[in-house]
C-alpha positions in Angstrom: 22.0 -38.6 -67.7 20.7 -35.0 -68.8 23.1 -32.3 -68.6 23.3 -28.3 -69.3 26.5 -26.9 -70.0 26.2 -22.7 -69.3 29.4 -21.8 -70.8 30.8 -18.8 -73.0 33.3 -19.7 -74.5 31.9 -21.0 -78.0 35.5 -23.8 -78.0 35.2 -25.0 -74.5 31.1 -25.9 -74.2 31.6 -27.4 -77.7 34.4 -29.6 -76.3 32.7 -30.4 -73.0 29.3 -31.0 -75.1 31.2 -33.4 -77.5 33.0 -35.1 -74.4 30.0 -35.9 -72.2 28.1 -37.4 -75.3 30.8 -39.7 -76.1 30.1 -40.7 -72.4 26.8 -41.4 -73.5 25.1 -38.4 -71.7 22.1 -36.3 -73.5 23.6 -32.6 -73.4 22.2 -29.2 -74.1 24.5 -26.1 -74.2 23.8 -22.7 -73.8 25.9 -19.3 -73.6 24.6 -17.1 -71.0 22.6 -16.6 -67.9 19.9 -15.5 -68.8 19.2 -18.3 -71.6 19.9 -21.1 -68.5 17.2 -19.5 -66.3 15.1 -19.7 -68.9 16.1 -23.6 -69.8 15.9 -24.7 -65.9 12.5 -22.7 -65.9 11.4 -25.8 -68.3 12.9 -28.9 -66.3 16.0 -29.4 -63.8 18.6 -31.7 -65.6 20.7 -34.1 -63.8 24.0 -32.3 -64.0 24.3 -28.7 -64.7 27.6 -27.7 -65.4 27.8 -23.9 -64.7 30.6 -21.0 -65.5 30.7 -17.9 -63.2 32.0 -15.5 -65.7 28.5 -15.6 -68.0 27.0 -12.8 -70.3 23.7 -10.9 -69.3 23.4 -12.7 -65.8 26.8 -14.1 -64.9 26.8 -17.6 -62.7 26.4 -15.8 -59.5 23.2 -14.2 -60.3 22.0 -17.7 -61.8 22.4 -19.2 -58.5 20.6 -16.3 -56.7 17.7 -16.6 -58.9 17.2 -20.0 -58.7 17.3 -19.9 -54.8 18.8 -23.4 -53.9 15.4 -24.7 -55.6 17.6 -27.1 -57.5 15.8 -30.8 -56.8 17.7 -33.6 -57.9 20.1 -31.4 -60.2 24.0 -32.1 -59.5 25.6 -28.1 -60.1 29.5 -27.9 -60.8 30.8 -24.4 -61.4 33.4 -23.8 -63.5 35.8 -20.5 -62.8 38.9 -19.0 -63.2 38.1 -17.0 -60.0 40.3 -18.0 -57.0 38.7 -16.1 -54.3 37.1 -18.3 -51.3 34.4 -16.2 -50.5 33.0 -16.5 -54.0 33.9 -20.2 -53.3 32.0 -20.1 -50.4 28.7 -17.7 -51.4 28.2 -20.0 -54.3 28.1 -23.4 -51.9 25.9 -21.6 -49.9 23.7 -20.9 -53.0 23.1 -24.3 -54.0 26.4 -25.4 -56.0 27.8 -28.7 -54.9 31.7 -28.4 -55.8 34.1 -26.1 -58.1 36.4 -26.8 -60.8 39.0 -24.2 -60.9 40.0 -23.3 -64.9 42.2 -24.8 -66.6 41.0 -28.6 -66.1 41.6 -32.0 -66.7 38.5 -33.4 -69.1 38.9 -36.6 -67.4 38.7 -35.1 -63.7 35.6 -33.2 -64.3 33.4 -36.6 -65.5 35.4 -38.1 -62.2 33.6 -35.5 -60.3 30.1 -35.5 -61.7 30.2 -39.4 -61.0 31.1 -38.8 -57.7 28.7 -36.4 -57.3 25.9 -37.9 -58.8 26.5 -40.5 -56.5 26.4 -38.6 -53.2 22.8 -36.9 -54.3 22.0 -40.1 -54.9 22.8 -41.8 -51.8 20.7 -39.0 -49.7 17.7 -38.9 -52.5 14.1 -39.8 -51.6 14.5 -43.9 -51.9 10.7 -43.8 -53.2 9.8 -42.5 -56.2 6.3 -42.1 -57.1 4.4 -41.4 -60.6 0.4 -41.4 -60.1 -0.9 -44.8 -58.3 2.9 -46.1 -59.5 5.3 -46.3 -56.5 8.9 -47.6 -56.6 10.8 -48.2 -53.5 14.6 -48.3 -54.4 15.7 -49.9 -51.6 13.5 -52.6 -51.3 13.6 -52.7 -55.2 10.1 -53.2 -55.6 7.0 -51.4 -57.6 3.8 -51.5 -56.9 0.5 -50.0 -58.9 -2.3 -48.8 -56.7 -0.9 -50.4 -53.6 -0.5 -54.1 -55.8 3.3 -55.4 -56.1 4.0 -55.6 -59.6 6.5 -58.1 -60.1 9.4 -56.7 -62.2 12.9 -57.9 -63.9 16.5 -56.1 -63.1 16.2 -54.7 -66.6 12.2 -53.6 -66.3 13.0 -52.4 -63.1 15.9 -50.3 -64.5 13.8 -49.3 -67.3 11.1 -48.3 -64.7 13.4 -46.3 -62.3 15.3 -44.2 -65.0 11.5 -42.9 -66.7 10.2 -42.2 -62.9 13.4 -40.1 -62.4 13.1 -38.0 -65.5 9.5 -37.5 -64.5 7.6 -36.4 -67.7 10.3 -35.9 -69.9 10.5 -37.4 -73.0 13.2 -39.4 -73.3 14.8 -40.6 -76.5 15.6 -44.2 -77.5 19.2 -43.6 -77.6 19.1 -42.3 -74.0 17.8 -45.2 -72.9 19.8 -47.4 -74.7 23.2 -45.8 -73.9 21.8 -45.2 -69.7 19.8 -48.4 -68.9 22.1 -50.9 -71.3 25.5 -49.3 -71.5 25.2 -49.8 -75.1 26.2 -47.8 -78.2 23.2 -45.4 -79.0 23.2 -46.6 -83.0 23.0 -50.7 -82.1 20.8 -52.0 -84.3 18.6 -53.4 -81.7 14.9 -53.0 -81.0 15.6 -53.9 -77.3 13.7 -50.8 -75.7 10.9 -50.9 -77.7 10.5 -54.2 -76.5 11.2 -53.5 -72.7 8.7 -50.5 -73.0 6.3 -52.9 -73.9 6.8 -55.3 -71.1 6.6 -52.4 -68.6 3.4 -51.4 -70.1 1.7 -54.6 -70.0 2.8 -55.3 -66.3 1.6 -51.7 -65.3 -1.3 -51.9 -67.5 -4.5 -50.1 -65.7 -6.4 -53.3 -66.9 -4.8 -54.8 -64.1 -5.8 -52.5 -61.4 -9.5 -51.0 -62.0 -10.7 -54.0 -65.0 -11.0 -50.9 -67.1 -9.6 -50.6 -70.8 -6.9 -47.7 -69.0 -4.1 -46.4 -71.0 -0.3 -46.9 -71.1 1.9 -45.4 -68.2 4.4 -45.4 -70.8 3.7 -43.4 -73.6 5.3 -43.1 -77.1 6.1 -39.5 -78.4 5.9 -40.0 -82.3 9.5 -39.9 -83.7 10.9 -39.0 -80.1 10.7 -41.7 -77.8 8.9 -42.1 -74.2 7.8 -40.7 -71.6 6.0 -41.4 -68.1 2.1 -40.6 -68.9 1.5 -37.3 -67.3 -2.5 -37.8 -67.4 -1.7 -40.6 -65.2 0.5 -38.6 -62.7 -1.8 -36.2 -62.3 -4.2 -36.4 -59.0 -7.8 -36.7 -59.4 -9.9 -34.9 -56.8 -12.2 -36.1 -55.2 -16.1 -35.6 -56.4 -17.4 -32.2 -53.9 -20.7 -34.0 -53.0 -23.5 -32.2 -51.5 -24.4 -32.8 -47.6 -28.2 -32.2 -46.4 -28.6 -31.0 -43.0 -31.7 -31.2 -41.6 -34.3 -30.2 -44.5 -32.9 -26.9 -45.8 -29.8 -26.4 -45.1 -27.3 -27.7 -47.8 -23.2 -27.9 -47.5 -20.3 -29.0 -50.0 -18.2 -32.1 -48.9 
């Protein structure tokens, strides 16, 4: 899972940075509004983990700026404030739940789990990358309206890219999120599971074209979904002759 922590206090985002790692999450931290508008400008993380009292642009006016246009991101704010209309101004600004200051460690993951798991239960089941389409619920994939026949793992594999979108994601992500494993086993087990993917979702198999990888590798970073392949293609505007003069664009 991706998570931003937008905390000020240098000792408390360290130790919430440090804590959610060791939970096997891939954390970024920053220290003030303005510097999280400009991180969610890039890409909406899974969890962002948000303090009200911020320099520069405090919580509040991160929310406001953002507009509820939060996707699939979980938002917890963390304050020291105990006044319900602030409570109640931020819910209605996107944030899903408060944690009042000072806090249990342990009770804050308890709440992004839980969460994380209501967004998911209401979330899109089908997810949808190019000609790729996954339907959760069903649990199967298929590539330009073909099933594509897929293992637990693949599918795992497949479903936890698709989320993430373009985003390149590392192999100890994906080793510590799809296998619940350590991030330094010494295993080559997701470069070979990228590898089945890509063979099952090869292009070859659609069109009888050489095509290129859905997966692709980012040199000494990991994968990613291809983004050439996500892209649409429009359609060819093809000239229409009426009569004997007059000419339109279809």
């Amino acid at each position: 899972m991706q998570v931003l922590i937008v905390e000020d206090d240098a000792a408390l985002g360290l130790f919430l940075e440090k804590g959610l790692k060791l939970e096997g999450h891939d954390v970024e931290r920053v220290e003030d509004g303005e510097a999280a508008l400009e991180r969610l400008s890039e890409g909406r993380p899974d969890l962002l983990v948000l303090d009200l009292s911020l320099p520069k642009r405090d919580g509040v006016e991160v929310l406001e700026q953002m507009q509820g246009s939060f996707g699939s991101t979980v938002v917890l704010v963390l304050t020291g404030r105990g006044l319900v209309e602030e409570r109640v101004r931020c819910l209605d600004l996107g944030a899903d739940d408060f944690l009042l200051k000072p806090f249990s460690f342990h009770e804050l993951v308890a709440r992004c789990r839980a969460l994380l798991r209501r967004r998911e239960r209401f979330a899109d089941p089908i997810l949808r990358h190019g000609d790729v389409e996954m339907n959760r619920l069903e649990r199967s994939v298929k590539r330009n309206g073909r099933a594509v026949e897929l293992t637990s793992k693949e599918f795992a594999l497949l479903e936890y890219m698709m989320q993430r979108k373009e985003r390149c994601c590392s192999r100890a992500e994906l080793l510590t999120s799809v296998w619940q494993m350590p991030e330094d086993a010494g295993t080559n087990v997701v470069d070979v599971y990228v590898n089945y993917l890509r063979k099952k979702l090869s292009t070859a198999d659609v069109d009888g074209g050489e095509g290129h990888a859905i997966v692709e590798t980012i040199r000494g970073q990991g994968y990613r979904m291809n983004g050439a392949i996500s892209a649409k293609k429009l359609p060819a505007r093809v000239p229409i002759y009426i009569g004997t003069s007059t000419m339109v664009e279809a």
